[in-house]
C-alpha positions in Angstrom: 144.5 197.7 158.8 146.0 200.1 156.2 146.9 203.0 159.1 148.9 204.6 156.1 146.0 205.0 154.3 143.5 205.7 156.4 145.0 207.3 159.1 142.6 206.6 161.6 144.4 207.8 164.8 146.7 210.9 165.4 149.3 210.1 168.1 150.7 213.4 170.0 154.0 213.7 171.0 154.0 216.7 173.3 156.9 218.2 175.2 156.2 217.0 178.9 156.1 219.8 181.8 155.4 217.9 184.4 158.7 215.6 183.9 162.1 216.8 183.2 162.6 220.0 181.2 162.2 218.2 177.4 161.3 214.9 178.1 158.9 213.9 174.8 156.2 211.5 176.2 152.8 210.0 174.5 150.4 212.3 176.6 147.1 211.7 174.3 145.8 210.7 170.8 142.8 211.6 168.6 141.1 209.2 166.9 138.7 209.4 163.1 135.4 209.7 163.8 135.2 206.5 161.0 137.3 204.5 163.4 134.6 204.2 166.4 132.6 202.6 163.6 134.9 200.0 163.2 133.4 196.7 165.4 137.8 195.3 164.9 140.8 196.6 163.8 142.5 193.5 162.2 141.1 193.5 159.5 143.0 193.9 155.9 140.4 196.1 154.1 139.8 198.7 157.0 136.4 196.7 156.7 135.3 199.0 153.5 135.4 201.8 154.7 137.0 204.5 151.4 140.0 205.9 153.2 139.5 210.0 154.7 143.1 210.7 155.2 142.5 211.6 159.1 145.6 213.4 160.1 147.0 214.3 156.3 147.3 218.0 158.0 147.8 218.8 161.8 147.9 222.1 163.2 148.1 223.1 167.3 146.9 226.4 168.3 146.0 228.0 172.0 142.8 228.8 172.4 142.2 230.3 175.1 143.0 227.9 177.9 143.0 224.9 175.9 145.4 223.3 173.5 143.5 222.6 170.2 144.2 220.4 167.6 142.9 221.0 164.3 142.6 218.1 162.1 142.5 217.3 158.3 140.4 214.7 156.6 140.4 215.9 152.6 138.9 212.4 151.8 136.2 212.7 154.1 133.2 212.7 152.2 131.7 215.3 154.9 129.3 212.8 156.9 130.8 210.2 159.2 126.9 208.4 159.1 126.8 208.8 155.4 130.1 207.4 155.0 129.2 204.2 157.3 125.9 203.3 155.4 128.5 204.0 152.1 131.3 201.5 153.2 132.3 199.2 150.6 130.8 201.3 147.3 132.8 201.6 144.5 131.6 204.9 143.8 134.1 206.6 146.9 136.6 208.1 144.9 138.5 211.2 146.1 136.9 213.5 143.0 133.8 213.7 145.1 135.8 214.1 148.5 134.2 217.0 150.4 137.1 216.9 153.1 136.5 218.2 156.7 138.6 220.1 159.0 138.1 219.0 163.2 138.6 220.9 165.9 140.0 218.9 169.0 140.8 219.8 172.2 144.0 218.4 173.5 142.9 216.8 177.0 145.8 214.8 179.0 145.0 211.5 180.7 142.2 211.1 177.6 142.3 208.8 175.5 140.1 209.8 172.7 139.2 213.7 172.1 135.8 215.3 171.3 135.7 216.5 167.8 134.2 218.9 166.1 134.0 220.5 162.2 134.8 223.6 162.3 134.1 223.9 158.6 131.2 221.6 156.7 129.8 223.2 154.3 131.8 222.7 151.7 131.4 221.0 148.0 132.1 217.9 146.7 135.6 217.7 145.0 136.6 220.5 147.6 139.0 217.7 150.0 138.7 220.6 152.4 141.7 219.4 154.6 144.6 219.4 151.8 145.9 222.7 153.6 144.9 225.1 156.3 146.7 228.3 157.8 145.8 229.6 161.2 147.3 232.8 162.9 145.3 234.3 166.0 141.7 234.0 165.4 142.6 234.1 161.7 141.6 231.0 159.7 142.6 230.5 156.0 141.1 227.5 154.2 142.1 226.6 150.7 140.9 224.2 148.0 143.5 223.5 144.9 140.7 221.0 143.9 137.8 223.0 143.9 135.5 223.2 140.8 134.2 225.7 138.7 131.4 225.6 136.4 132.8 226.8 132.8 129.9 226.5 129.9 128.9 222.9 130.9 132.8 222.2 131.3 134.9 221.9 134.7 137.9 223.8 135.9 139.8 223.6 138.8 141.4 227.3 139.5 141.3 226.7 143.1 139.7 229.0 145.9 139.7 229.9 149.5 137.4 230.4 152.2 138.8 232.7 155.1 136.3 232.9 158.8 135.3 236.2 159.4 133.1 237.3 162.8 132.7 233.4 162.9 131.2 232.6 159.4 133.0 231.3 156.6 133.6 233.2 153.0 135.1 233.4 149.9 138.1 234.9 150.6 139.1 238.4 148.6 142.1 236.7 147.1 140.0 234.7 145.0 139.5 237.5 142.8 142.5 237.6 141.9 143.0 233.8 140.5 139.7 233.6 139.0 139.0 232.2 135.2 139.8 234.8 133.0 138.6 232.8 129.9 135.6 230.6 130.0 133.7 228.7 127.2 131.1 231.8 126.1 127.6 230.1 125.4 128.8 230.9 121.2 131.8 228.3 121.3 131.3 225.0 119.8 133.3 221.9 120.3 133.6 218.6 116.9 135.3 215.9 118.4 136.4 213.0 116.5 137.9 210.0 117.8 140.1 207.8 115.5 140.5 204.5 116.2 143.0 201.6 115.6 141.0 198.2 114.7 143.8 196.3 113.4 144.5 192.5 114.7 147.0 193.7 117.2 144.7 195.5 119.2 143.1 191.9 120.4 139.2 192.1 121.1 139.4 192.3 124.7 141.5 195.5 124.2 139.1 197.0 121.4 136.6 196.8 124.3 138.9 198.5 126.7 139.5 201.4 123.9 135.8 201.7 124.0 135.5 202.2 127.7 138.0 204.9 127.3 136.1 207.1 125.1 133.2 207.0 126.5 134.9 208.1 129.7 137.2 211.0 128.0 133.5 212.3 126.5 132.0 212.2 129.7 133.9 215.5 130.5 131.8 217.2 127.6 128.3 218.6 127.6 127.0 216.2 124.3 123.5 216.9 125.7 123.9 220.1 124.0 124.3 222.1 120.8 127.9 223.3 121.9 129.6 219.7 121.6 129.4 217.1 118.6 131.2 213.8 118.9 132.0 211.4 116.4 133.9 208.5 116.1 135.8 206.6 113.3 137.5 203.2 112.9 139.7 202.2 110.5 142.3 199.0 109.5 142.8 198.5 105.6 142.8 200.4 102.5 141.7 199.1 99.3 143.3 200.5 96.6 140.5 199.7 93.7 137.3 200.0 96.1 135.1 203.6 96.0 133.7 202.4 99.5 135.9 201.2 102.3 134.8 198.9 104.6 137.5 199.2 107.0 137.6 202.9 107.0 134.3 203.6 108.5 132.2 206.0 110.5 131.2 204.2 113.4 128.9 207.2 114.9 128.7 210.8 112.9 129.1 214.0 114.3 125.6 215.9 115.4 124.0 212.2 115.9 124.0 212.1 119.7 121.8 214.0 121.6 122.3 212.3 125.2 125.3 210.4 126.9 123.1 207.5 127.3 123.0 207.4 123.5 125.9 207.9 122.9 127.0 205.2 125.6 125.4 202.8 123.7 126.2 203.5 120.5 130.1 203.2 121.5 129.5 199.8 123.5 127.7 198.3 119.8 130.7 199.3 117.7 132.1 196.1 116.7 135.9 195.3 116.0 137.4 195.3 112.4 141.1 193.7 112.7 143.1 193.9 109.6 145.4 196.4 108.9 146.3 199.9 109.9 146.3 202.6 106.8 146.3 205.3 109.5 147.2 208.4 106.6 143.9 206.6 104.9 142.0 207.4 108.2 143.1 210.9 108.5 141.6 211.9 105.0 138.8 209.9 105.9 138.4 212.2 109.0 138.5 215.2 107.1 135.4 214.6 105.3 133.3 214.0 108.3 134.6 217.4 109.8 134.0 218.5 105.8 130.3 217.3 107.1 129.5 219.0 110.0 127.3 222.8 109.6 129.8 224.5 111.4 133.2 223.2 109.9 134.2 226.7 108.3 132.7 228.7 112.0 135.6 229.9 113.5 133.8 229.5 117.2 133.8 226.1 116.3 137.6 224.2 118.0 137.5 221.0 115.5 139.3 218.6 117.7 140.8 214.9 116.1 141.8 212.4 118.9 143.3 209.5 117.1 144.6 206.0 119.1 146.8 203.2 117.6 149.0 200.6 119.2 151.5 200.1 116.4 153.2 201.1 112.7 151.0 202.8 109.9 151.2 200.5 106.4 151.0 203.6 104.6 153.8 205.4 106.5 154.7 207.0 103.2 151.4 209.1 103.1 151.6 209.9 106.6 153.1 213.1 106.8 151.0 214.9 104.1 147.4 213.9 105.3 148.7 214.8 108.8 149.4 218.3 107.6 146.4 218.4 105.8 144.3 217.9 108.7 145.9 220.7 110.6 146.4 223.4 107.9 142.2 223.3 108.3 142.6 224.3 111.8 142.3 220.9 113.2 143.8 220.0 116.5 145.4 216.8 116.6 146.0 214.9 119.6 148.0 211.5 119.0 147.7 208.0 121.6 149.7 205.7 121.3 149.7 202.4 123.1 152.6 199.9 123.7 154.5 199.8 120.4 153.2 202.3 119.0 156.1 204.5 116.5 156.6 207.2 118.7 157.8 209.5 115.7 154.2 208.6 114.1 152.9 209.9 116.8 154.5 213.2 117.1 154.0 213.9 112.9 150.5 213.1 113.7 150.6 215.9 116.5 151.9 218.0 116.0 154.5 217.7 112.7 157.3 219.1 114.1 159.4 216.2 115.9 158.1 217.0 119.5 155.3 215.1 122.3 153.3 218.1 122.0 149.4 216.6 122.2 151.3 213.0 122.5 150.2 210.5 125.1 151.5 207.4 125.1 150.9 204.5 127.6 152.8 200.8 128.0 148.9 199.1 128.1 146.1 199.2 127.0 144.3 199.3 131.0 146.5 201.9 131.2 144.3 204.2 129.3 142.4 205.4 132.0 146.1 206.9 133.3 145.3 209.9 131.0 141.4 210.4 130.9 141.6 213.7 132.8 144.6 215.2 131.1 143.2 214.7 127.7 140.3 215.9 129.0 142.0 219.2 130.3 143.9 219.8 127.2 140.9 219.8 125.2 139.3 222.2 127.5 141.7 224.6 126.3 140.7 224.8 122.7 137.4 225.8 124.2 138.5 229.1 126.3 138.3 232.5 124.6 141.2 233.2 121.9 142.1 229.2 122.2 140.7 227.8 119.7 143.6 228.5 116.9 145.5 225.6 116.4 148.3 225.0 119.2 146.8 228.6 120.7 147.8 228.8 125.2 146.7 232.1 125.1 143.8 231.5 127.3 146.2 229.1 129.8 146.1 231.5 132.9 144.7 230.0 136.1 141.8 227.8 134.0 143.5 224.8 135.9 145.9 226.4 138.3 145.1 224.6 141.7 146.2 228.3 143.4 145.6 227.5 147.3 148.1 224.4 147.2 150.0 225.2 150.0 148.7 228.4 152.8 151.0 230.5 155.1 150.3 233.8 157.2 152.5 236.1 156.7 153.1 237.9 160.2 154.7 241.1 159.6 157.9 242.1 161.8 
C-alpha cells in the first residue's frame, strides 16, 4: 500500500509520563476512516480507493480533560460511504476534493480513536484540511483552493471560515482579499485557436492537440453570448491560389452555442499535414476576428491562441503579421511543443524577445501540463480594465490562494 499517499494511519509519538522524564514511546495511533474499509492492506493500489491525504495536517490541543487530535484529510471527498461506493473512478481528482477536518481524542492503551468532523459542510474544490489554526476555543479554517463564481468563469482568491458560539462562518478577513475585478455581464470574450497541421505533428498527436482545446475551452461559458470560439488550422501557402486549402477555418466564431457542439465539432476536424506558413495563418486569423459583430467593441478581449511544434516556412513574414495582429488589440498567446523555435514563439507573443504569453512543453501528452494556466491567463483579459493588450491592472487577489498557510497571533 502507498502509505505516502494515502496516509491512512497517524502514528503518535508522545512524551511518556509514566516512564522516565522524556522517554518518547508509541502510546496510540489514529487511523482513516477509508482504511476500516479496506478488507487487506497488501495490496499495490490501496484497492482503489482515490487517496484523502489522512494526516497531511496534525494539530494537538487540550480540551478540557482530554488530549485531541485534530486531523486533516484535504482530499477527502467529504463522505467516507460515498467515497467507498466511488473506489476505483476515474473521476476522483483533487479539484473536486471537499477535504474534512477530524476531531480525535487521544486515548492511551487504544488502538484506534473515534473520529469525528468537526467541519463538513464545506464545497467541492475547498480540500478543507490544507491548513488549520487553533488557539483556545478559537478555530481558523482556510481554503487557498476555494472557488468563486466570476461571470460564468472561476477564481480561486481563497477564503476562511472561523467557528464562532459553535457554528462555522465566513470569516471577516475575507473581506479584505475578495475579487476586486470580476467579468461584468457586458464583457465578451473571441477566442481563436491556431493550429499547426504540418506532417511533423503525426496524427496521433493532431488528436491529442484536439483533446487539448477542447479541455482549455471547457473553462469558458460558450453556452453563452459572452464567449465565441473559433478555431483555425493551417500548413501551406499557395502563392497563385485566391482560396487556401491548407489555411482553413475549421469552426467560425459565434457558431457554437453548447459544449457538446462544440465537442464535436473539434473531435471531426480532420488533419492537414504539409507545411507550416504560420505568418500566412496569422493574417488568416485576422479576418475571422475582422468577422465577428463585436471586433471593433472595446468590451470585447479578442484573444489568439496559436500551437506549433516546429520552424515557420515563411519566417521572413513573421514579424510583421505578428505585429499586425496585436496593433488591433489582439492578445497573443504562443505554444510551442518540442522543437518548436523558441524566438518564433516569443515574436508571436509578445514581439519583444521575452516568454511573456509563451508556453512551451517537451511533448505533445504534455499539453494537459498547462490547461489551467492558460486558462487563468485568459481569465485575466476578462476582469475590469484588463482587456487592453498585455493590461495586469486587474491582477489583485483574482487568483491569490490568500489562506495558504494560518497562524494566531497571541499577543504578549
Amino acid at each position: 500500500m502507498n502509505y505516502v499517499a494515502n496516509s491512512f494511519t497517524v502514528y503518535l509519538l508522545l512524551l511518556s509520563e509514566d516512564v522516565f522524564g522524556f522517554n518518547i514511546g508509541l502510546v496510540s495511533f489514529v487511523r482513516s476512516p477509508i482504511a476500516d474499509k479496506l478488507e487487506s492492506c497488501n495490496t499495490t493500489e490501496s484497492n482503489g480507493y482515490s487517496p484523502t491525504f489522512f494526516g497531511y495536517t496534525i494539530k494537538i490541543q487540550a480540551k478540557k480533560n482530554t488530549k485531541m487530535l485534530f486531523v486533516g484529510a484535504p482530499h477527502s471527498y467529504g463522505n467516507t460511504d460515498w467515497e467507498s461506493s466511488q473506489r476505483g473512478k476515474s473521476h476522483l481528482i483533487p479539484a473536486q476534493a471537499k477535504g474534512r477536518i477530524m476531531e480525535c481524542p487521544i486515548m492511551r492503551r487504544a488502538n484506534i480513536a473515534n473520529c469525528s468532523d468537526i467541519k463538513s459542510d464545506s464545497s467541492h474544490g475547498d480540500a478543507i484540511g490544507l491548513n488549520f489554526a487553533f488557539h483556545g476555543g478559537k478555530q481558523l479554517v482556510c481554503s487557498p483552493n476555494h472557488l468563486t463564481p466570476c461571470a460564468g468563469f472561476k477564481q480561486i482568491p481563497g477564503h476562511c471560515y472561523r467557528k464562532i458560539k459553535h457554528a462555522w462562518r465566513d470569516d471577516p478577513i475575507n473581506h479584505r482579499f475578495k475579487t476586486e475585478h470580476c467579468m461584468s455581464k457586458d464583457r465578451f470574450l473571441d477566442l481563436i485557436f491556431v493550429l499547426d497541421g504540418s506532417d511533423s505533428v503525426k496524427e496521433a498527436n493532431f488528436d491529442l492537440v484536439k483533446t487539448w482545446v477542447i479541455n482549455v475551452t471547457n473553462h469558458f461559458p460558450i453556452e453563452s453570448n459572452s464567449t465565441q470560439v473559433g478555431v483555425i488550422q493551417y500548413s501551406h501557402l499557395f502563392s497563385n491560389l485566391k482560396d487556401q486549402p491548407y489555411l482553413k477555418t475549421e469552426i467560425p466564431l459565434a457558431t457554437q452555442k453548447s459544449r457538446k457542439n462544440f465537442r464535436r465539432n473539434v473531435t471531426g476536424i480532420i488533419y492537414m499535414k504539409f507545411s507550416t506558413y504560420t505568418a500566412a495563418a496569422l493574417h488568416k486569423t485576422i479576418a475571422d476576428f475582422r468577422g465577428s459583430k463585436r471586433f471593433e467593441d472595446k468590451k470585447t478581449a479578442k484573444v489568439l491562441v496559436l500551437l506549433t511544434d516546429g520552424k515557420s516556412n515563411d519566417a521572413e513574414n513573421l514579424t510583421q503579421a505578428a505585429d499586425y495582429v496585436r496593433s488591433l488589440g489582439i492578445v497573443t498567446f504562443a505554444v510551442g511543443v518540442a522543437d518548436a523555435n523558441e524566438k518564433e514563439l516569443q515574436v508571436i507573443a509578445n514581439g519583444k524577445g521575452t516568454n511573456e504569453r509563451v508556453y512551451q512543453v517537451e511533448d505533445f501528452n504534455n499539453l494537459t501540463e498547462i490547461v489551467e494556466r492558460l486558462q487563468s491567463e485568459i481569465n485575466y483579459m476578462l476582469l475590469d480594465e484588463g482587456v487592453k493588450v498585455g493590461s495586469k491592472n486587474a491582477r489583485k487577489f483574482e487568483m491569490g490562494q490568500f489562506g495558504s498557510s494560518t497562524a494566531w497571533e497571541v499577543s504578549a
